[in-house]
N, C-alpha and C positions, 0 to 999 in steps of 0.2 A: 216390378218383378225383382226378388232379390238374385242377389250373387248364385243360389243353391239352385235357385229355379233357371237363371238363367243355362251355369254347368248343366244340370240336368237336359233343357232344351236342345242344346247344341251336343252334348252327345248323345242322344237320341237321334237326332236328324243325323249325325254322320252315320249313328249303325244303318239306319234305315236305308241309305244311299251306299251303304256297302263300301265305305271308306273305313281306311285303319287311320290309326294316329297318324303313321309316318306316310301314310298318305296324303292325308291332311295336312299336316307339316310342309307338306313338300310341294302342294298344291297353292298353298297358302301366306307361303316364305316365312311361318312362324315355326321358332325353335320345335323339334320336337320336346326337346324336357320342358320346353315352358307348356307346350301342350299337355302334358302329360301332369305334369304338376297343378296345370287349370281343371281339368279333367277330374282328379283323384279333391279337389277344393285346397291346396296345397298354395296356388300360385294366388295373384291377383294381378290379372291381365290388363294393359291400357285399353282406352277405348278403340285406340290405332287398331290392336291386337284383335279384341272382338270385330272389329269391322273386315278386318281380312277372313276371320274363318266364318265370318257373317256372308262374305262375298262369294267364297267359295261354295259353300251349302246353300246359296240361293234363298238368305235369310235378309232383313230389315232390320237393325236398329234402332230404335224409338227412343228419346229420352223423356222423362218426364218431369220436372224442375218445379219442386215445391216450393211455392211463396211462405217463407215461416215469418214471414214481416209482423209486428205488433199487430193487433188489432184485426188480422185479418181471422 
């Protein structure tokens, strides 16, 4: 999933669940401007970051970790 898919994702599930930013924010101990600025593709959030509003929205974080080794 890229970065666009993922913004996309997570604010989708927050309107769905009827949160605002600063609900989120405050739910989730993440800045609101940093949310806001993730939100609008502005920011680029740590993994720390998404796992809290990962946690709060009742999401999962998957990583996917491509082998780009020679020959493979």
């Amino acid at each position: 999933m890229h970065l666009e898919e993922l913004i996309a994702t997570i604010k989708e599930r927050r309107e769905v669940m009827k949160v605002t930013q600063r609900g989120l924010a405050e739910l989730s101990g993440v800045g609101l401007r940093t949310l806001k600025q993730f939100e609008s593709g502005k920011g680029n959030p740590t993994l720390q970051t998404l796992q809290k509003l990962a946690d709060v929205l009742g999401m999962e974080i998957c990583l996917k970790i491509k082998d780009i080794s020679p020959g493979k």
